[in-house]
C-alpha positions as CSV (number, residue, x, y, z in Angstrom):
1,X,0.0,0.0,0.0
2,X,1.2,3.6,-0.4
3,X,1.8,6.0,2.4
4,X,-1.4,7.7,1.7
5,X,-3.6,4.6,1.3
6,X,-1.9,3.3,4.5
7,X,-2.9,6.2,6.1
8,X,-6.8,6.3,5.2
9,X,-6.8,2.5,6.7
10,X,-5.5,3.9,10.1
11,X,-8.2,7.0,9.7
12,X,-10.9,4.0,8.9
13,X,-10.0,1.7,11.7
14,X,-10.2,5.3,14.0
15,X,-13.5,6.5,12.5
16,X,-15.2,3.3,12.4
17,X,-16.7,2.9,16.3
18,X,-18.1,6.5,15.9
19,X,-19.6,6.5,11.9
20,X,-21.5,3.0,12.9
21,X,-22.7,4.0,16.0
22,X,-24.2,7.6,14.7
23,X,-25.8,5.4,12.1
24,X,-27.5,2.9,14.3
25,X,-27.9,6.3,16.3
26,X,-30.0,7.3,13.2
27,X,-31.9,4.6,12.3
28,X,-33.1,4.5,15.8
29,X,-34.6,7.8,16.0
30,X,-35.9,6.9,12.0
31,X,-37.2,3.3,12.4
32,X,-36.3,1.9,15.9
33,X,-34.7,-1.6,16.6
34,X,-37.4,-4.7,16.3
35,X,-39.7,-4.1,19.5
36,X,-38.2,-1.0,20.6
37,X,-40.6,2.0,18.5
38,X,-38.7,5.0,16.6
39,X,-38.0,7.6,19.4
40,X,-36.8,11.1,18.3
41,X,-34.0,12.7,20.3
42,X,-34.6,13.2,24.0
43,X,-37.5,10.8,24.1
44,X,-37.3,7.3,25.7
45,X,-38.1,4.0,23.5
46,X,-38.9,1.5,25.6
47,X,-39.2,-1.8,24.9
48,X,-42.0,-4.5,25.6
49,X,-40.7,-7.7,25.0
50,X,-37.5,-9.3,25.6
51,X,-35.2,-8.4,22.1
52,X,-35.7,-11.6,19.3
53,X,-34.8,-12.1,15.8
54,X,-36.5,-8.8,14.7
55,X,-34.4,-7.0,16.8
56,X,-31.5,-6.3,14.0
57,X,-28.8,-5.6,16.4
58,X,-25.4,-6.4,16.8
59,X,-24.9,-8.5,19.9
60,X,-28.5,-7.5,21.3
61,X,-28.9,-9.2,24.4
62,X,-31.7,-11.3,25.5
63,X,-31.8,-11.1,29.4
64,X,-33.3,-7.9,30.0
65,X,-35.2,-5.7,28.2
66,X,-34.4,-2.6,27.1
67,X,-34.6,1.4,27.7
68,X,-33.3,3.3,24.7
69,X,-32.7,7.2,24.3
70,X,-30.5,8.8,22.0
71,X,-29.9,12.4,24.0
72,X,-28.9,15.1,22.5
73,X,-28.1,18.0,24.4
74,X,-27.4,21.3,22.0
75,X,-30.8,22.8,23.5
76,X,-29.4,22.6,27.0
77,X,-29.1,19.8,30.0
78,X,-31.4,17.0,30.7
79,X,-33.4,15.9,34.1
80,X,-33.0,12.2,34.1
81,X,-34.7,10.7,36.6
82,X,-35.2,6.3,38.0
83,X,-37.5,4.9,40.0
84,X,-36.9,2.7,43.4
85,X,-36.6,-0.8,41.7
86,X,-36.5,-2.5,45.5
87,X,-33.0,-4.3,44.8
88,X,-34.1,-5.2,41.4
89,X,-31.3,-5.4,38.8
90,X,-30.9,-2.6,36.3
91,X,-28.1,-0.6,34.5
92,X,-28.2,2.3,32.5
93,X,-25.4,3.0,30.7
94,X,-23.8,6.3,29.0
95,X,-22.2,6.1,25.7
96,X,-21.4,8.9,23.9
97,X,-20.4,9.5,20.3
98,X,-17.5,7.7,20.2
99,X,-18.6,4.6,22.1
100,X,-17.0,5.5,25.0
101,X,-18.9,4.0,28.3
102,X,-18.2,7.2,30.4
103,X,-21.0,6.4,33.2
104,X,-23.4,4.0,34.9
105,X,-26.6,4.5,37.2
106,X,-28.3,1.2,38.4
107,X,-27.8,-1.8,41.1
108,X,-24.1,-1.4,40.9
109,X,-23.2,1.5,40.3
110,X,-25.9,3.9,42.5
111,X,-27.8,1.0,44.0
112,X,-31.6,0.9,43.0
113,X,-33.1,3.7,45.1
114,X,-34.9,6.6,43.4
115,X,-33.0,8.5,41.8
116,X,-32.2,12.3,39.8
117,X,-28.9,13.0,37.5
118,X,-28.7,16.1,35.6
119,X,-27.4,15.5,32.1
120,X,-25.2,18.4,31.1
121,X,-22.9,19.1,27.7
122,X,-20.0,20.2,26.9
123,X,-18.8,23.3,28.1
124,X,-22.0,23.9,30.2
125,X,-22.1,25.6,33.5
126,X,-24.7,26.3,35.8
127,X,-26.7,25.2,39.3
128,X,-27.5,21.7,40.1
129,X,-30.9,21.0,41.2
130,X,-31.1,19.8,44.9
131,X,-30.9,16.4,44.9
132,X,-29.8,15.6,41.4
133,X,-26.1,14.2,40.3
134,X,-24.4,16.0,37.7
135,X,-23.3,13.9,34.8
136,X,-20.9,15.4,32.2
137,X,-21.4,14.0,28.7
138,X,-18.7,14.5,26.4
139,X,-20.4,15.1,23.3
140,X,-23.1,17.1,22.7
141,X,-25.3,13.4,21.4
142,X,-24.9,9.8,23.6
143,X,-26.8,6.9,24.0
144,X,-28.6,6.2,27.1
145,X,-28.9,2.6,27.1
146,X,-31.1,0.8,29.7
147,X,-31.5,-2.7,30.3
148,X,-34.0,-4.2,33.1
149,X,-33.8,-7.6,34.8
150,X,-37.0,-9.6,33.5
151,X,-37.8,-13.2,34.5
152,X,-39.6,-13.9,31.6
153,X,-42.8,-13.1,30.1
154,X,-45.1,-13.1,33.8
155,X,-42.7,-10.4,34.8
156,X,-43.3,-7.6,32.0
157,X,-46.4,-5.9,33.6
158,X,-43.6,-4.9,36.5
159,X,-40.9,-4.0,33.9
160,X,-43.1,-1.5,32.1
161,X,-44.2,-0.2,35.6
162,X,-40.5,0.7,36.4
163,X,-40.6,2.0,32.7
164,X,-43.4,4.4,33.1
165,X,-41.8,5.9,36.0
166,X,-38.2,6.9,34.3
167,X,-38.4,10.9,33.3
168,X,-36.2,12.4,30.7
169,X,-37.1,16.1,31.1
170,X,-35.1,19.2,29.9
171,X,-33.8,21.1,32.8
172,X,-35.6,24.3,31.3
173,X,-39.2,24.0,29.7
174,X,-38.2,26.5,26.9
175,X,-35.7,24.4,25.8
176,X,-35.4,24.8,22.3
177,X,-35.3,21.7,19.9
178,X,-32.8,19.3,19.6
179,X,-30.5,19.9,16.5
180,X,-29.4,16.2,16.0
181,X,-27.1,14.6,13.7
182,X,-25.7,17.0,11.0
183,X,-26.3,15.9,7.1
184,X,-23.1,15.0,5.3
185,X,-23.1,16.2,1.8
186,X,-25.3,14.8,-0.3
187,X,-23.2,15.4,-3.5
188,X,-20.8,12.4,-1.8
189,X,-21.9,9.0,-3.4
190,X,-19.9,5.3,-3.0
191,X,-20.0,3.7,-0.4
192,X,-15.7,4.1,0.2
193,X,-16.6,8.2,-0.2
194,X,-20.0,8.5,2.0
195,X,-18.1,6.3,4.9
196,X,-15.0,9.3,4.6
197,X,-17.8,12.4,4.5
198,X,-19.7,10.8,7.2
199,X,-16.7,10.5,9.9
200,X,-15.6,14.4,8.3
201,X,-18.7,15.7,9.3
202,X,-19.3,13.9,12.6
203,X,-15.6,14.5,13.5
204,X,-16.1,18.3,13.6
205,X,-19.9,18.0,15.4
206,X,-18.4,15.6,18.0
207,X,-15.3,16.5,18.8
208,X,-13.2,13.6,21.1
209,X,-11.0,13.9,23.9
210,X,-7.8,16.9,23.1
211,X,-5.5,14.1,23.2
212,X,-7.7,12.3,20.3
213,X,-8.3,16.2,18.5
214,X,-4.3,16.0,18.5
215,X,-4.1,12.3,17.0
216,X,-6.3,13.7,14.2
217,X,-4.5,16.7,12.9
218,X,-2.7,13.6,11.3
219,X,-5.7,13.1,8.8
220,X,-5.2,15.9,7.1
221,X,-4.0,14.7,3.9
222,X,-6.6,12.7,3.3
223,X,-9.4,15.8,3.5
224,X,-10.9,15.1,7.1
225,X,-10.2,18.1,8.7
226,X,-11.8,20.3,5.8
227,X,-14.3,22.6,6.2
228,X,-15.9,22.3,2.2
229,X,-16.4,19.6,0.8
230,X,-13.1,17.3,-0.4
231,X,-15.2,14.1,-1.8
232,X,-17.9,15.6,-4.1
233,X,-15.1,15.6,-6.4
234,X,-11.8,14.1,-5.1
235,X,-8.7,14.1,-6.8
236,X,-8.2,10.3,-8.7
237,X,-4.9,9.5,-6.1
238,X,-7.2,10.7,-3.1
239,X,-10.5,8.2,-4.6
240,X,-7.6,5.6,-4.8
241,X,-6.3,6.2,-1.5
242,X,-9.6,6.3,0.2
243,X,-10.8,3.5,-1.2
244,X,-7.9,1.5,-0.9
245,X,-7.7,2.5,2.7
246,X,-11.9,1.4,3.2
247,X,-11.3,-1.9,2.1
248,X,-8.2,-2.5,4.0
249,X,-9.5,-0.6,7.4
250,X,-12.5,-3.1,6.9
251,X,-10.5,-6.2,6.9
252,X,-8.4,-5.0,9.8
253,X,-11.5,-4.2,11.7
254,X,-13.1,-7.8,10.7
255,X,-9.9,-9.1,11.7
256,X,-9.5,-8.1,15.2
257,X,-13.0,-8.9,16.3
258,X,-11.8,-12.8,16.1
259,X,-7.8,-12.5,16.1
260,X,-7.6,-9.6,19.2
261,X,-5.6,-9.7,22.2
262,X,-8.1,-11.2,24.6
263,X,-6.7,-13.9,26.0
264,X,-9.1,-17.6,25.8
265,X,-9.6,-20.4,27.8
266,X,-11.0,-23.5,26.5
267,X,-11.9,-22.4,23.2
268,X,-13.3,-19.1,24.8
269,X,-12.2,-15.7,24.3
270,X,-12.4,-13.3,27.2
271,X,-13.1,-10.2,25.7
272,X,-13.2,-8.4,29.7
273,X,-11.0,-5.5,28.0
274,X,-12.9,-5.3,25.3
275,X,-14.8,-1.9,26.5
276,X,-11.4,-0.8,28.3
277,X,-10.8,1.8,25.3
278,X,-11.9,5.0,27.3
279,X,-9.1,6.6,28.8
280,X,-10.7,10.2,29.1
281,X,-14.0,10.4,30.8
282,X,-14.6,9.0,34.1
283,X,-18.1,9.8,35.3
284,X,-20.5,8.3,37.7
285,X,-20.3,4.6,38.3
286,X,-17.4,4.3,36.0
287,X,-13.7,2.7,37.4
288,X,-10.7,4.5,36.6
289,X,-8.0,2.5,37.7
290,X,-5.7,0.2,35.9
291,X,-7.6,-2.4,35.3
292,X,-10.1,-1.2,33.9
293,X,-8.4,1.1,31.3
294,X,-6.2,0.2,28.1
295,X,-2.8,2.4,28.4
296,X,-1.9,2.5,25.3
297,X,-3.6,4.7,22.9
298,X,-3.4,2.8,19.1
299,X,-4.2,-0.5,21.2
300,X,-7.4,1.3,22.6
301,X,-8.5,2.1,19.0
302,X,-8.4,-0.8,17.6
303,X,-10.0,-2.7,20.3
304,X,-12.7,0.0,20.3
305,X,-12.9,-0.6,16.2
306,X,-13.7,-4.3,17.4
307,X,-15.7,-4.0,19.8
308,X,-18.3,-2.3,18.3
309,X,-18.6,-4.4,15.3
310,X,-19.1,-7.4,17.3
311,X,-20.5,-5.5,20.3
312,X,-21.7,-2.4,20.4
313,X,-23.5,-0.5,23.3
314,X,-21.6,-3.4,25.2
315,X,-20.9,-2.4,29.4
316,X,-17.6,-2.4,30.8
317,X,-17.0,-6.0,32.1
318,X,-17.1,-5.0,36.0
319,X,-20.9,-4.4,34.8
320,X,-21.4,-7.7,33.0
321,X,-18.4,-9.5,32.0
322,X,-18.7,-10.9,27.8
323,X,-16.8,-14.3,27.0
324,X,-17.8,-15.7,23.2
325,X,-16.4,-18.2,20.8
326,X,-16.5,-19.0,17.9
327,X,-14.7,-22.5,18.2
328,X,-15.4,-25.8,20.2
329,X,-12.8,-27.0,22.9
330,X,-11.0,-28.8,19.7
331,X,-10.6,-25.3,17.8
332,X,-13.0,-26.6,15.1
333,X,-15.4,-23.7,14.2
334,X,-18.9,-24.1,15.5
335,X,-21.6,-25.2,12.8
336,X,-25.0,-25.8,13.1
337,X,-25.0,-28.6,11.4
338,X,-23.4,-30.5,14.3
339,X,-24.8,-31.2,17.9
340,X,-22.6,-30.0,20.9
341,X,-22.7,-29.8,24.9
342,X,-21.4,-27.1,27.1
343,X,-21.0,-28.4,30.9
344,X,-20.2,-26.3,33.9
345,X,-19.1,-28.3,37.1
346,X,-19.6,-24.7,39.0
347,X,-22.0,-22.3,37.0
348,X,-20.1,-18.7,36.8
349,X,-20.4,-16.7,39.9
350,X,-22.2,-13.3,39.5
351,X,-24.2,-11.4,42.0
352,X,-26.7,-10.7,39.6
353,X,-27.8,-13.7,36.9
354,X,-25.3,-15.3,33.8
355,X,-26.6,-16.1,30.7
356,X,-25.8,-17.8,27.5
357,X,-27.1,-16.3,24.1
358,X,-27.0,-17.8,20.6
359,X,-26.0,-15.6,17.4
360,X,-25.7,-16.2,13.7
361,X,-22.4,-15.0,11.7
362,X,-21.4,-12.9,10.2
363,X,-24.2,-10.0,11.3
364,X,-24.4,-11.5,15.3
365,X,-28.3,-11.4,14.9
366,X,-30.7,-13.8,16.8
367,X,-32.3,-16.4,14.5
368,X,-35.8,-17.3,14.4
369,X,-35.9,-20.7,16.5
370,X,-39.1,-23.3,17.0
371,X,-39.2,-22.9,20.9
372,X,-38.6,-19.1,20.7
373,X,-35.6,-19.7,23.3
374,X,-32.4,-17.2,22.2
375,X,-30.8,-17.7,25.6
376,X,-30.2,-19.6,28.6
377,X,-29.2,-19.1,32.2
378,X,-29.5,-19.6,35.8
379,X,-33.2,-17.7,35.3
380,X,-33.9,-20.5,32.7
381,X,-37.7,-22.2,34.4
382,X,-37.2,-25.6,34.3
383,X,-33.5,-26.0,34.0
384,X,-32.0,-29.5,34.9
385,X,-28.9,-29.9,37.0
386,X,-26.9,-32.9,37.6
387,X,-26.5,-34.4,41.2
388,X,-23.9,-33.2,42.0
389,X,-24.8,-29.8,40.7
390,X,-23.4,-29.1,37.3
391,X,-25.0,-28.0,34.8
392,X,-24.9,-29.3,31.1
393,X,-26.5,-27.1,28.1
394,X,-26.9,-28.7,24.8
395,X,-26.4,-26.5,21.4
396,X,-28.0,-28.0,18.8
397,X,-30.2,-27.6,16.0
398,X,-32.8,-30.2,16.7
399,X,-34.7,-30.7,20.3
400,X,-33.0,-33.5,21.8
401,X,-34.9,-36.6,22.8
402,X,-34.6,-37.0,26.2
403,X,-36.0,-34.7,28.7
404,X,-33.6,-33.4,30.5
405,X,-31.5,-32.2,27.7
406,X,-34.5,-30.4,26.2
407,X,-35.0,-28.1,29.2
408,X,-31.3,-27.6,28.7
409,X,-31.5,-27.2,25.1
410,X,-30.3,-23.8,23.6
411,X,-31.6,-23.8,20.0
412,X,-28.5,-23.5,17.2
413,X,-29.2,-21.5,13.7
414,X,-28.0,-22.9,10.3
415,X,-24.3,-22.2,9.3
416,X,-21.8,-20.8,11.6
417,X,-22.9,-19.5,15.0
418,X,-20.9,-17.9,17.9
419,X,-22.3,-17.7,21.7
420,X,-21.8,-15.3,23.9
421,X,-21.6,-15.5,28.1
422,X,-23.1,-12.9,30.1
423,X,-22.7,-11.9,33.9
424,X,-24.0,-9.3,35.3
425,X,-22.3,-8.3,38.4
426,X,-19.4,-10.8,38.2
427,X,-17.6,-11.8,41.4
428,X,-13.8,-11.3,41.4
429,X,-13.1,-14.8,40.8
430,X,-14.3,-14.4,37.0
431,X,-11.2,-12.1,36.5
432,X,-8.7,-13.3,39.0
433,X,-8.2,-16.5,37.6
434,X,-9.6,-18.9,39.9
435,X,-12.8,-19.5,37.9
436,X,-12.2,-21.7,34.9
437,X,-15.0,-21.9,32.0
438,X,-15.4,-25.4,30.4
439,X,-15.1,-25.9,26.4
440,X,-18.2,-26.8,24.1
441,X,-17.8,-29.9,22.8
442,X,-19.2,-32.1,20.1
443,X,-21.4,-34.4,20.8
């Protein structure tokens, strides 16, 4: 590759958390996500169902059902306020533009007591109401993303009770509108081009952290620090370079999602760093401590590239802890055309619940299954446990015959599938080492 194309590759791997995530930002305020309804800026979608296969997501979980605003605070702050859930689990989680988890209210975080947190922007100043928390958002639009414990169907009439009672209010009634996402040029067509205008324009709405505004001046070259318009009609060695630099940014970015640094165990990959990419913006319920944060800065962006292709709107892992594979213990990829078992001699310790959810390659949907089952966990009804207490799931396509594997049975889709493991409020020993997860194996 040349210099230059080498370069657009770098600015594609950079650009690509915050381009895909103002365009799901988009679509959600256009067309919603499956059972959670369109919802214009500063308005809560809230969700009535646990998420299933219409829910065209990446990585959309199935535990918990979901809270959705897309903020947007050019008018001025926000009032947002919870309800006492009486030690119920929730989280709601801050993400702002560049996919950078920057805050957390809910069990673990604030505990699950009412609750007010004033939402302000950057650069604001003013009072805080009595009573309220302030939270700084970094960029002037975020995700609010909530997520409720549900035990299943018989518990939605108490979910959409704690649902009616969350406010998302402007701290001044005369508030004027939001101004939302600004329009790239429409002059800019091709999908290598529009992806290039896209991150220009957003770039300059959005601005990161100073250290990342520094990193960018490096993008010059390639027209994303312009304020006209460099793609309408781009010079034929820029076209090249960009497009060059798409295509190889993609790969990279497809790449790392199964070949990162995570280390595995048994086939597993434990992607507990995988939202460790903020190193900037440490607000309420956050952990700023070494941990918790990747030190060095190119690492961070690829991870966050990775991350939210296969992941995003995905909590930091002291919230709940992601492992996923797309392998059996024998490093044979997973198919659906073959029957496997997962068996855990201790099930994973959490203080909230685990879970196990299925989804397809290479778009990490949930597929359409006969017993309308997309995960399994400890809040399972009917699970079946061994005497002496493991637990043994079975992936496969067909119910299994005998009883006690179907209640265990979590439903596999056609082709190539990767699973994911959730929990929610893990205890230390998930990261420290002395908890060990089992492989999947083939039956």
């Amino acid at each position: 590759m040349s210099d230059l194309e080498e370069l657009a590759a770098e600015a594609f791997v950079y650009g690509f958390p915050m381009v895909f995530n103002l365009d799901e930002v988009s679509r959600f305020t256009r067309e919603g996500m499956g059972s959670l309804p369109a919802a214009p800026f500063n308005r809560f979608s809230h969700a009535t169902d646990l998420a299933g296969p219409k829910d065209t997501f990446v990585s959309v979980n199935n535990d918990t059902v979901y809270s959705i605003a897309q903020i947007d605070l050019s008018g001025g702050p926000l009032v947002l306020s919870v309800p006492d859930t009486a030690g119920r689990y929730y989280v709601f989680q801050f993400v702002d533009a560049w996919t950078n988890n920057f805050a957390y209210v809910g069990r673990r975080a604030t505990g699950t007591a009412a609750g007010s947190y004033l939402l302000t922007g950057p650069g604001w100043s003013g009072d805080v109401p009595a009573g309220a928390t302030r939270i700084p958002v970094p960029t002037t639009v975020a995700s609010l993303v909530g997520r409720w414990a549900c035990e299943g169907r018989d518990d939605l009439a108490a979910v959409r009770d704690l649902q009616r009672a969350t406010g998302l209010e402007p701290l001044d009634p005369g508030t004027p509108p939001p101004a939302g996402l600004p329009e790239p040029h429409h002059e800019v067509s091709g999908t290598e081009l529009r992806f290039f205008e896209k991150m220009r324009t957003w770039m300059r709405a959005f601005p990161p952290s100073a250290t990342d505004q520094d990193y960018q001046q490096r993008f010059a070259q390639l027209g994303l620090l312009d304020d006209g318009d460099p793609y309408a009609a781009p010079s034929p060695d820029l076209e090249r370079a960009l497009t060059a630099g798409y295509r190889e940014g993609k790969e990279r970015v497809e790449h790392a999602t199964t070949h990162g640094s995570s280390p595995e165990q048994n086939g597993w990959r434990l992607t507990y760093d995988a939202f460790n990419y903020n190193l900037d913006f440490f607000e309420t319920g956050t952990l700023d401590s070494a941990q918790w944060v990747i030190q060095d800065r190119a690492t961070a962006r690829t991870v966050r590239a990775a991350s939210a292709r296969a992941g995003l709107w995905g909590n930091h892992a002291y919230e709940a802890a992601y492992a996923m594979t797309w392998n059996d213990g024998d490093g044979d990829p997973l198919d659906g055309a073959r029957s496997y078992t997962l068996r855990f001699g201790t099930t994973p310790p959490v203080d909230a619940f685990w879970s196990i959810t299925m989804y397809d390659l290479p778009d990490y949907y949930l597929v359409d299954n006969a017993i309308d089952r997309y995960s399994i966990g400890d809040r399972t009804p009917g699970l079946h446990y061994d005497h002496d207490g493991s637990l043994t799931l079975h992936l496969q396509p067909e119910r299994p015959a005998d009883p006690a594997a179907a209640a265990n049975w979590l439903p596999t889709p056609p082709g190539r599938f990767r699973p994911v493991l959730r929990m929610y409020q893990p205890r230390p020993a998930v990261f420290d080492g002395t908890y060990t997860l089992s492989p999947i194996t083939r039956k």
